[in-house]
Each structure stands twice: as C-alpha cells, then as structure tokens.
C-alpha angles and dihedrals in degrees: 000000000000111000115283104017101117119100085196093047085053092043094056082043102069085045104064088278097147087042089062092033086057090055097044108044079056093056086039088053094050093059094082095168107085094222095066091045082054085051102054082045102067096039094067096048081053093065100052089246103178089206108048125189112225132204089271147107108263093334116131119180121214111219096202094052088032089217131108111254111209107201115181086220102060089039087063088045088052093036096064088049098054088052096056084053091054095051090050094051083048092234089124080055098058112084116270111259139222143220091241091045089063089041088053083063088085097066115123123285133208102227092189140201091312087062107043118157127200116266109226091202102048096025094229135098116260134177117258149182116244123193137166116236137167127236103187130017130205125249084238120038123206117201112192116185134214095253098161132057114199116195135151093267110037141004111209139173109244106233095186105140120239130194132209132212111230085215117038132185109208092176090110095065101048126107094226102041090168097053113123102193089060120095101192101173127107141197118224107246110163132007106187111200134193125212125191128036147326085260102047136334132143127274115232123186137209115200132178115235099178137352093294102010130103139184125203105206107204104178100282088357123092110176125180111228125158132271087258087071 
C-alpha cells in the first residue's frame, strides 16, 4: 500500500497515534526472540486492532485493508530504535567494512601440516596453499551478501554496514591477472537494500541514471540523491 492510503492509518493518526507507536516499536524492539515479536503479533490480531504492528522496520498492516501501510513517520520512530538495538548487540561498535574487504577473503591460504593433501606427482602428502579465484567474469556482476545469522537460540538480520566503491577493479582476484584481453573493472549500477527484520521489512533500491546521477526507487516513489548516499 503506497504511504498514506489508508483511511485507518489517518484516522489513529489524529488520535496520538505516532506518540504510542513510539512506545510501543521500542517494547517491540526490545523483544529480540522471535518468538515473543510473534507473539505480540497475534495478539493484536487477536484483538481485532485495526493498526498492527509486524515484525518490520517501520511497517505497520492494517487488518481492515489487509495491506501493509509504509509511513515515513512511523519508519523514523522505528529507525531510532533499531539503532539503539544495534548498539546494544554491538554491532554499531564493529568497523565499518568494505566490498573489497569480503572479496579479500579469497587470498591464499596456507592450509598446514594438519591439512595435508596427496601429491599426485610425488605420491605423498604435502602441505599446500589453497585460494579461490575467478577465470571469467560476467558483463553484469552480482554481489549478494550474508544478511541473516540462524542459530538455536536466535535468528537475526546482520546490520553490519558495507560500502561499496562506484569504480571497482576486480583485476586481484582473477585468475589471469596478466591477460590483456581481460577488462576487469565495473561500474556500480544498482545496490538493493532491505530495511526491517529477518521476518519482514521493505526493499528499497538505488539505481544510476547517468554518470553522476542516481535514482532511490521506494515502491511509487523515485527520488534523486547524490552518490554519497
């Protein structure tokens, strides 16, 4: 539902509707266990609500119009407290981390007299390097990053912050460094990013119009901010 269509949503609105909302995304932040957001969910379904809150980040559904509603109110409310949660989980504490720094994950690696593998040639096991490189590379590169950690006790979104380079050389993790037929470089085009939770959220989209020129795609909405964005 596009912001601000929903004739509920404007009606809990006029009555000190962002003021509770602000209360209650923070309780509802606070539950980190899924379980216990679940359960905050269905009980106000239960209760007929007409305004739920979701497991989202700033997402709110309307059970009458049985449709999400997206206000950029109630998404700066959330926002701040998502923020808080991250601090809390330490994740706001942890560098800030690159493209380049997840790709540099494939140098070599000395895998050591514990992993020793059989030499065909000299039919004894020898210690070796090991390292993931690339041969060929697609007109078009697709870089799709770890975002969700699943363990017995908890399943949670990662919220650490990568950057991306607008021009990237991808010439150190070929194969072939020395080909010179190979053009290894890439323009950023599109970053797609996903705000709210493991369990829902909205997908935003950045995509570059010209040289110097992008466009945020927010469902109906296209807005022009700069490259530093």
């Amino acid at each position: 539902m596009a912001e601000n269509d929903c004739k509920h949503f404007q009606v809990n609105v006029k009555e000190n509707f962002l003021d509770n909302y602000r209360i209650i995304d923070a309780y509802f932040s606070a539950c980190i266990n899924r379980d216990a957001r679940s359960h905050i969910t269905s009980h106000l379904r239960a209760k007929k609500h007409s305004i739920a809150l979701e497991l989202s980040h700033g997402t709110l559904y309307c059970n009458s119009c049985q449709d999400f509603i997206y206000d950029s109110r109630c998404r700066e409310i959330a926002s701040v407290n998502r923020k808080l949660e991250a601090k809390d989980e330490k994740q706001l504490m942890v560098a800030q981390k690159s493209l380049i720094d997840r790709l540099e994950r494939t140098k070599a690696e000395h895998l050591g007299s514990s992993a020793k593998i059989k030499c065909s040639t000299r039919k004894s096991y020898q210690e070796s390097i090991k390292q993931f490189s690339l041969r060929t590379l697609p007109s078009l590169a697709s870089f799709h990053l770890k975002r969700f950690e699943h363990s017995s006790l908890i399943d949670k979104k990662i919220s650490t912050f990568i950057s991306f380079p607008v021009e990237f050389d991808m010439t150190p993790f070929m194969s072939d460094k020395n080909n010179a037929y190979g053009d290894f470089r890439y323009s950023l085009y599109a970053v797609v990013n996903h705000v709210g939770t493991i369990d829902a959220g909205h997908y935003t989209a950045y995509v570059r119009h010209h040289k110097d020129t992008w466009i945020k795609c927010d469902d109906h909405r296209y807005l022009k901010p700069s490259v530093r964005q």
